[in-house]
N, C-alpha and C positions, 0 to 999 in steps of 0.2 A: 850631457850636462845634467849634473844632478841641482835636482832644488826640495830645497828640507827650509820647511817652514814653521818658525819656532813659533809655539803658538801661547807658549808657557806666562808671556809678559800681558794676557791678554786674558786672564785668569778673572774669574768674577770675586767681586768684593761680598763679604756676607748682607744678606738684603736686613740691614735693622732700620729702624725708624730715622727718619730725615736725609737716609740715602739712596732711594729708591729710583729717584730720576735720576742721580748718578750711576747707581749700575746701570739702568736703563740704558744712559748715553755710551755708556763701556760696551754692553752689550752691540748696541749697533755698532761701534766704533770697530767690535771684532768681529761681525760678521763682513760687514766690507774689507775690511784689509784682509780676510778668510779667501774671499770671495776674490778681490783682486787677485791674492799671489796663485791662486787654482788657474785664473784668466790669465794672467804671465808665464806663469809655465805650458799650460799649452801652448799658448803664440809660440812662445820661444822652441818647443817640442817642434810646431808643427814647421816650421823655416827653420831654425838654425840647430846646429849639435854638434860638437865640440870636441864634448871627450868620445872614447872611442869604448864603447859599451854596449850591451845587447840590450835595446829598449823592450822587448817583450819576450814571449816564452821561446820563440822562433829564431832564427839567425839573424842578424842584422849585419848587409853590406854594404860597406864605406867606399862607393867609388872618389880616387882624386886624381882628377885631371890635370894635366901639366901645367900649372901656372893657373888653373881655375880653367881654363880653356872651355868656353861652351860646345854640347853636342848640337851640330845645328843641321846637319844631313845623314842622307843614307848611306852614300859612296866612301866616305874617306873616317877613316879612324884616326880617333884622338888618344894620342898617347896619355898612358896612367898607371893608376896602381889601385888593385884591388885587396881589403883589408875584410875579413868576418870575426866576428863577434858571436859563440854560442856557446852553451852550456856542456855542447856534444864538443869534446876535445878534436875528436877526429872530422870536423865540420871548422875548425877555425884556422885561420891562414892570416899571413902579415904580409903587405907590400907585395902582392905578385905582379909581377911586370903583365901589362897587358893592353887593346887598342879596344874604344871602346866606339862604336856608329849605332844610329837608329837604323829600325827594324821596321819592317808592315806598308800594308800597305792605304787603305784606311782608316787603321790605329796613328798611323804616322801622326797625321794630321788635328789626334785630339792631344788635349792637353796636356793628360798623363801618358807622358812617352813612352813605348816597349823599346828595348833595345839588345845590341848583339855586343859580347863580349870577347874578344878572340885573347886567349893568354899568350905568352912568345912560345911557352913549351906546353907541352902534352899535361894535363892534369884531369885527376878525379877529384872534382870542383865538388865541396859540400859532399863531399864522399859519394857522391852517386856513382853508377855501372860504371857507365863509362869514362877511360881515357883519353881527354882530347881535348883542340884546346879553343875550336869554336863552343861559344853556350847562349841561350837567347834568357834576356829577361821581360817576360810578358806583362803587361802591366794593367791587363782586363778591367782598362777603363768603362767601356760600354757595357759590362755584366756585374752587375753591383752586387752578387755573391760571391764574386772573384773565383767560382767555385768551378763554372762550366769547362774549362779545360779539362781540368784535375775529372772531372766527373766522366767527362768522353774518355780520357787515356786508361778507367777503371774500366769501361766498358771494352777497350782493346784489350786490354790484361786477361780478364776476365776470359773474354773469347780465346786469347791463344793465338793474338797475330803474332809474328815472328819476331817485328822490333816494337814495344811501345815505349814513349817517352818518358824521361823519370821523371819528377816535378818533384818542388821541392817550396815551398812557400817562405819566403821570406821581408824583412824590412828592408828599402833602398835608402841611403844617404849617399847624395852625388854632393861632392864641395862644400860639404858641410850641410844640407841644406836636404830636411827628409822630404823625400819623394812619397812614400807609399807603401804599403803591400803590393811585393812582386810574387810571380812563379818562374821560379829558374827552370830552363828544361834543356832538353838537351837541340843542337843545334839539328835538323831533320838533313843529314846526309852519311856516304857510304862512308865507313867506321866500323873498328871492331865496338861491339856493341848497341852499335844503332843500325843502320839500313844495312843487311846481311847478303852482299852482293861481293864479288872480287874487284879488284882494281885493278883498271887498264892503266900500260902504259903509249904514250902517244905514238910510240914506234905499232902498237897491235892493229895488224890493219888483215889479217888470216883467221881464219878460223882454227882451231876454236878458239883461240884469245881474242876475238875480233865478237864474239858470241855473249859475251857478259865480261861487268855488270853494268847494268846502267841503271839511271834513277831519274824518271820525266816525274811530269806534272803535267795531267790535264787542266790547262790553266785560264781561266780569261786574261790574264794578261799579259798571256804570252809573247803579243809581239811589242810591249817593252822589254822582255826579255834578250840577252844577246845570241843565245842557239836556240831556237825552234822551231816550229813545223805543222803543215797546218794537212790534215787529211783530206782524201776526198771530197767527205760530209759533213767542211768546215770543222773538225775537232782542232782545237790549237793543243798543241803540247810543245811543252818547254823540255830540253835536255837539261838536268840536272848533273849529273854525272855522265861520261866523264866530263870537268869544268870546261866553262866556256873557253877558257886562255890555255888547253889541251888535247881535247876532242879533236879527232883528224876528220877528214873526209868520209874516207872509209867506213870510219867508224858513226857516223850521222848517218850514210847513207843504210847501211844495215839495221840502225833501230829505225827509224820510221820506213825503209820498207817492211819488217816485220811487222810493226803497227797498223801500217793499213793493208799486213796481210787479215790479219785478226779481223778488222771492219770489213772488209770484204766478205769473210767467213762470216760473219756477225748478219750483214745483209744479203747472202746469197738465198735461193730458192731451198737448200738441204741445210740452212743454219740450224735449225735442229740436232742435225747428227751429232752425236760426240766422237765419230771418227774426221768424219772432214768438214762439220762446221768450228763456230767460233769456240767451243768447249774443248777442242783437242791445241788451243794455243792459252789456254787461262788455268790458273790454278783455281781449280772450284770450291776449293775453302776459303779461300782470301776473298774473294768476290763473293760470293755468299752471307761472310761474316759482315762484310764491308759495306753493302746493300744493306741488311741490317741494322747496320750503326746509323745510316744514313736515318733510316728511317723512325728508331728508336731514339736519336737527340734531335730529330725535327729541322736537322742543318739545313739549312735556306740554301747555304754555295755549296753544297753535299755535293754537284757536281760540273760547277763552275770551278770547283780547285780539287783535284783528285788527284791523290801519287801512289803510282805502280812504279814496280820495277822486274829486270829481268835479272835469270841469274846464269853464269856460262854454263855451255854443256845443258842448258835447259830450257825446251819449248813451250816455256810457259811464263806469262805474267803474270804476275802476284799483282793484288790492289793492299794500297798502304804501303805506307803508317799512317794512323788517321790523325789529323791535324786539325787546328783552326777552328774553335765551339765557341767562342763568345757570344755571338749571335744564335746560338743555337738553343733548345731546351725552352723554344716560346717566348725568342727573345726579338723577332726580327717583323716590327708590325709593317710591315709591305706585304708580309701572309697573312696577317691579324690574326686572332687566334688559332692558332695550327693544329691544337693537340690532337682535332680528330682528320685533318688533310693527311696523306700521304704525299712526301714528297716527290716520288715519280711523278705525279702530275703536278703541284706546287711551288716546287722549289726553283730557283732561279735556270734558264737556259745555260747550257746547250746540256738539254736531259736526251739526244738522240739515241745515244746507244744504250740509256736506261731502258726508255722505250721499246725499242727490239728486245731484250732481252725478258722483259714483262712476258712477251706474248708466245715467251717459251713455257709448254707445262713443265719440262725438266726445270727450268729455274725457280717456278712459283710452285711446286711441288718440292725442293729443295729448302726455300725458302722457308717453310711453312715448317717440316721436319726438323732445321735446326733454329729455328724459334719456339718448335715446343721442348724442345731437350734444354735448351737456355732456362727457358721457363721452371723444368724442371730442378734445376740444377741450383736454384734459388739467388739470377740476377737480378728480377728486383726486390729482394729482399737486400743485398749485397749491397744496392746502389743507395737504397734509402739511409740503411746503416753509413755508409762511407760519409755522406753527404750531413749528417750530424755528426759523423767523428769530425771531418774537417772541418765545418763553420765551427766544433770546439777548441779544435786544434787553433784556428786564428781568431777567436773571440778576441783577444785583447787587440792583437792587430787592426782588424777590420776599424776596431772604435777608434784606433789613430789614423787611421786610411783618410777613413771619411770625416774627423774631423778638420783636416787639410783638406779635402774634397768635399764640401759640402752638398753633395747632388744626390743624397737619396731620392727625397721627392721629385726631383727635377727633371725632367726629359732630356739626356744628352746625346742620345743616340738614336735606336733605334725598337725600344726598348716595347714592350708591348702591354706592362702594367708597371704602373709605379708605388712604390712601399714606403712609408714613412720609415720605418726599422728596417736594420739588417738582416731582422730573424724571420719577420716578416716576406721578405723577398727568398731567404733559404726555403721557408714555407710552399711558397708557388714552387718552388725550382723540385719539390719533393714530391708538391701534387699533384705537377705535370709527369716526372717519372712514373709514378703508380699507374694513371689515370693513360698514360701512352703506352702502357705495357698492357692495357685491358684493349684498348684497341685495334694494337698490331695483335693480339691473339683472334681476337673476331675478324679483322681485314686478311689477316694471312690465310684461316682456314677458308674464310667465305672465298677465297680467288684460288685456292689451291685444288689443283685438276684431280688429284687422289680422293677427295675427297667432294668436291662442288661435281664431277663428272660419275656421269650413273655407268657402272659397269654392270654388263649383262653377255650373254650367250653369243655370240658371234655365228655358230651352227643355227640358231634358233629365228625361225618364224616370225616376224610380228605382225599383229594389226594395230593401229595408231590412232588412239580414238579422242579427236576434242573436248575440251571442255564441254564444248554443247550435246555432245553426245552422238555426233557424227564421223567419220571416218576420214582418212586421207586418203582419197582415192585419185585412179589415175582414169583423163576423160580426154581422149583423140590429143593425148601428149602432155597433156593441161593437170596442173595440180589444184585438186578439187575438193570440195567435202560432199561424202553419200553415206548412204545406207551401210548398215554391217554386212549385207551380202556383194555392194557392190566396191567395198574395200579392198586396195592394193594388199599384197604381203610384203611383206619388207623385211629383208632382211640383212643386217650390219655387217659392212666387210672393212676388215681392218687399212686403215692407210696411211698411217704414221706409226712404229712399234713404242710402245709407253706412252705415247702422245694421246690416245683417247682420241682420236679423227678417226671419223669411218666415212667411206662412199653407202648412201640408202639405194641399195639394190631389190628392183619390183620385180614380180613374178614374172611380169612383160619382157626381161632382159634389160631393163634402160637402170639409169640412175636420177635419182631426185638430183636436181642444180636450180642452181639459181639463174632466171635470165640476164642478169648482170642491174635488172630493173627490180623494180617492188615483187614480179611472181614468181611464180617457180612451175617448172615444165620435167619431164624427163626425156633423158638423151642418154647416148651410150657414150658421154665420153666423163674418165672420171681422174682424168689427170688436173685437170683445172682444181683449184681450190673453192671454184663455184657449185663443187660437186662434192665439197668436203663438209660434214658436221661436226658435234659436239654434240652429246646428251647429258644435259644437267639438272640437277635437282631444281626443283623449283620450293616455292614458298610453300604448295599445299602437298600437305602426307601425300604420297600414292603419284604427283604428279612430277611431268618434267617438262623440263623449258631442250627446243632443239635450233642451235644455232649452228647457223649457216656462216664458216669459216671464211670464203669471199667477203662476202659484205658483211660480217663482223657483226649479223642481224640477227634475230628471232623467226620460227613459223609461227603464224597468226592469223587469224581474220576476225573481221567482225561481224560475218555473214553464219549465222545460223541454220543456213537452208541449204538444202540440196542443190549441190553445182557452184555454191559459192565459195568465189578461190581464194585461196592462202598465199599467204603475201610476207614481206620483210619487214620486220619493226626492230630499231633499234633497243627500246630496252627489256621489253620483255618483262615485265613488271606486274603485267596484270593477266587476269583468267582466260583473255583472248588469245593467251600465248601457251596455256597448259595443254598437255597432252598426258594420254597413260600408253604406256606401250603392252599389249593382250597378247598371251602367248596362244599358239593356235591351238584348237582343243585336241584331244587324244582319243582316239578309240577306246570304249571301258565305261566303266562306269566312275564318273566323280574327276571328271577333267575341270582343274579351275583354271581360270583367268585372274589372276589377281597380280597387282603390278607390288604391292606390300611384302609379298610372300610371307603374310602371316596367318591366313586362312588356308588350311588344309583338306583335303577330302580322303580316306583312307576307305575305299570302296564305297556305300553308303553313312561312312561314320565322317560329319563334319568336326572340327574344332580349330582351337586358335593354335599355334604353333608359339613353344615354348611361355605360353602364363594362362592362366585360368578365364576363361570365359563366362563371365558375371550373365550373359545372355546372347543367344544365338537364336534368331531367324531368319524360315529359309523363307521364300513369296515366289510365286507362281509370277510368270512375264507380266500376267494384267494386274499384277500388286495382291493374289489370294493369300493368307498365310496360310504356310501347308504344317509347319509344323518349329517348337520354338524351347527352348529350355538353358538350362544353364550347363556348364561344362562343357557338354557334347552332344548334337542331336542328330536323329541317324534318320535317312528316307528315307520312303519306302520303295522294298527291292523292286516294285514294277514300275517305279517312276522314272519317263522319259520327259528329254528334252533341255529348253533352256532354264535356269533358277539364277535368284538371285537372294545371295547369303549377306546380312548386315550381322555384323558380331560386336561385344565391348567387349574390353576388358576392366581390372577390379580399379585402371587409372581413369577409367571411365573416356579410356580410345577408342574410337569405332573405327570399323573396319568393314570393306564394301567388296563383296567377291561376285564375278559371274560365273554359276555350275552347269556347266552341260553334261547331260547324264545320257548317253545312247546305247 
């Protein structure tokens, strides 16, 4: 319904003398009836319309229902016809037959409805990818940017999943009567052009056609679903494909036993391997990418609702297509402000088999690899740009959205900060991006084993010397701290390949473990994982943190004295937990110990390794200086014994080495 509002009879009269309260009175007499016909047209805008026209730059769809017919459930479609309105010719349609039911499960329940549109025949609805003839319209009433879908299915693109959904933003008119800013998408099943799987038929009950495709959903609500399946370790998954009113026996029975072959590989004792743990049944870019998304939109149900699928002929599960962001991007205050949690710990249960897979370094070494290539590749740049293309793309939209919906300020949801504007709320939604993409680059490197794990010499010697400046030595079995002469040697045997675990093998023959208690003893057995470590960097230059893979603890004490034992502490945080590992000296002259390897000895000639030495001194054991200069300083050829070398460089880094010269 168009409204033109003549304004022409409301004209001002010229201001001459003795007419002046009469323009006066004109004047107000036209600003109110200005003002009213502004206020009728919206009312009327925002309930009723009419004619059949594109209200904004967008498309606009005229659902009509049979006789007015209200959409009042999920189960049963109401016959109709659907009518577009847009500027793009190849985007406009008249009268297509089609049923229309709500959608969600959650959303159901709020005021502005989502809903599913099933046409009678196959169609490329608004010209998107695919042809088909289910399509959902989302109605992102609880994400007052309307934008978080669209933002998440960039970031599936972007990566390279296999199927992402098209979106499509448009105006809804149901029975005359406008509803809102919707996103059309595509409906999330097997289809050419969406979920890239074959189709059974309910006769396949053989292999290989018994082998793929299928399409679950790790689901919480799965058991209102009508096929599902609940694992071992409680995972519920919903059978999505093949449909519930087709799906044979057969064919249930062989996707969830493959499923909980996977979780069994997942949590067996060799889940590690990528020949016979859970990495030789997963496609490791899907899951990787998909881990990622989770983490970078902050989804709260990241993985209360997760869809995999298999494909025939192939021992592998793909994770995706990634669905369902409303809540997501800092929007779900039961986290309260999320931007610096990571969802593997945060987000809603059942995170089980997030969990396992954390505490692989292949995964968090992967992880870390393709988050910096993303980075590189300029996603958030990508994502900031999109997300002011699109709040421009629906600027005029939005401002009829919500003048029917008046809940900017308002708390309708779940919502974690509230905007008085629209632009305002795009704002957060941009700053959270930025500000989330700084984070996952510091949490992925800080946990990533390539990097956070100190590799060293495997052939090579150690001594292991405390912060306090005492040794880890070994006392009638007993893990102890002494003297430097009465120091263990230690030396790293590998026990996991790429995993960074070693067994700490003593000169004695035994292994450092853990007694399953606070100490640690050596024994000969190193099959347990009580007898497994990790060496990782720690906070200070030069030192490292060594964790004991059993109890998931730190070495530590607080005992600075001779014979006082080293014990397990969970974090590992402080200087009671540092060590330096000293490689054994060498015959010769100018054997260093230095854990930096950035102090050098080249016969009597010390220096820094690779940058210039602003100053270098050497000190005798009882603190003498013997000798001290800049660049490089050479000892003298008859000096024997222990020294101890402090160097800068021009960043003004010190560097602390011990020389034995025999």
């Amino acid at each position: 319904m168009k409204f033109v509002t003549d304004l022409k009879k409301y004209a001002y009269a010229p201001a001459v003398a003795g007419n002046r309260k009469s323009v006066r009175n004109r004047k107000t007499e036209f600003r109110m009836k200005r003002t009213l016909c502004i206020i009728a047209a919206m009312v009327c805008c925002a309930l009723f319309v009419t004619a059949r026209e594109q209200l904004t730059n967008i498309p606009t769809i005229y659902i009509d229902t049979e006789n007015h017919a209200p959409i009042n459930g999920k189960e049963d479609y109401v016959k109709g016809t659907v009518t577009v309105m847009s500027s793009d010719e190849n985007e406009c349609a008249t009268a297509l037959a089609m049923g229309i039911r709500g959608r969600g499960n959650s959303t159901w329940n709020m005021p502005k409805k989502p809903f599913r549109i099933k046409f009678d025949s196959k169609t490329n609805f608004l010209g998107l990818k695919a042809k088909a003839k289910s399509w959902v319209l989302l109605a992102n009433y609880a994400d007052k940017t309307l934008l978080r879908n669209a933002m998440a299915f960039e970031i599936s693109k972007f990566m390279g999943f296999e199927f992402t959904p098209s979106i499509k933003f448009v105006d809804v008119v149901l029975n005359d009567k406008y509803l809102g800013n919707y996103m059309v998408s595509d409906q999330v099943e097997v289809n050419k052009n969406r979920v890239p799987v074959e189709e059974q038929e309910p006769t396949d009950v053989t292999e290989p056609d018994i082998t793929g495709g299928y399409l679950l959903e790790i689901d919480g609500f799965a058991d209102g679903e009508p096929v599902w399946f609940k694992t071992p370790r409680d995972m519920k998954v919903t059978i999505k494909y093949p449909k519930d009113d087709e799906i044979n026996q057969q064919q249930r029975q062989y996707i969830s036993d493959f499923i909980c072959d996977f979780e069994e590989r997942l949590f067996s004792d060799n889940y590690t391997d990528p020949e016979t743990g859970y990495r030789a049944l997963v496609d490791e870019k899907s899951l990787i990418d998909w881990y990622i998304a989770c983490e970078l939109t902050g989804n709260s149900d990241s993985f209360w609702s997760t869809y995999i699928y298999k494909k025939r002929n192939d021992g592998h599960i793909c994770f995706g297509p990634l669905w369902d962001f409303d809540i997501a991007f800092n929007n779900d205050n039961r986290l309260g402000n999320a931007v610096n949690l990571m969802m593997r710990d945060a987000a809603h249960e059942p995170k089980t088999w997030i969990h396992r897979m954390w505490k692989d370094d292949w995964f968090r070494t992967a992880v870390n690899r393709r988050w910096t290539e993303l980075m590189k590749e300029g996603l958030r740049e990508h994502l900031l740009d999109k997300a002011d293309e699109y709040a421009q793309l629906i600027d005029a939209s939005q401002k009829m959205n919500f003048n029917t919906w008046k809940i900017l300020p308002n708390q309708v949801y779940l919502e974690v900060k509230l905007f008085p504007t629209y632009g305002e709320g795009v704002e957060y939604l941009k700053w959270y991006i930025d500000a989330r993409c700084d984070v996952l680059t510091e949490s992925f490197a800080e946990t990533d084993p390539a990097l956070k794990n100190v590799e060293f010499d495997v052939t090579q010697q150690y001594l292991i010397r405390h912060s306090s400046g005492l040794y880890l030595s070994e006392s009638n079995g007993k893990c102890v701290l002494g003297h430097e002469d009465e120091a263990s040697l230690i030396q790293f045997e590998n026990v996991e390949a790429e995993s960074y675990v070693y067994g700490m093998h003593s000169s004695s023959g035994s292994y450092l473990a853990s007694d399953q208690g606070w100490m640690f003893e050596f024994h000969s057995d190193l099959s347990s994982p009580y007898s497994h470590f990790a060496v990782e960097r720690s906070p200070e230059a030069g030192s490292v943190l060594i964790k004991n893979i059993g109890r998931d603890r730190y070495l530590g004490t607080d005992d600075n004295n001779r014979g006082g034992g080293i014990y397990t502490d969970k974090s590992g945080t402080d200087v009671k937990h540092y060590w330096r590992l000293e490689t054994l000296p060498e015959s010769g002259v100018g054997s260093i110990r230095d854990v930096s390897g950035r102090i050098v000895a080249d016969g009597g000639l010390i220096s820094l390794k690779g940058a210039y030495a602003t100053d270098i001194k050497v000190f005798s054991i009882s603190g003498e200086l013997l000798v001290s200069g800049p660049g490089s300083v050479v000892m003298n050829p008859g000096a024997k014994g222990v020294f101890i070398v402090v160097a800068a460089d021009a960043a003004g880094r010190r560097y602390h080495a011990k020389l034995i010269i025999r």
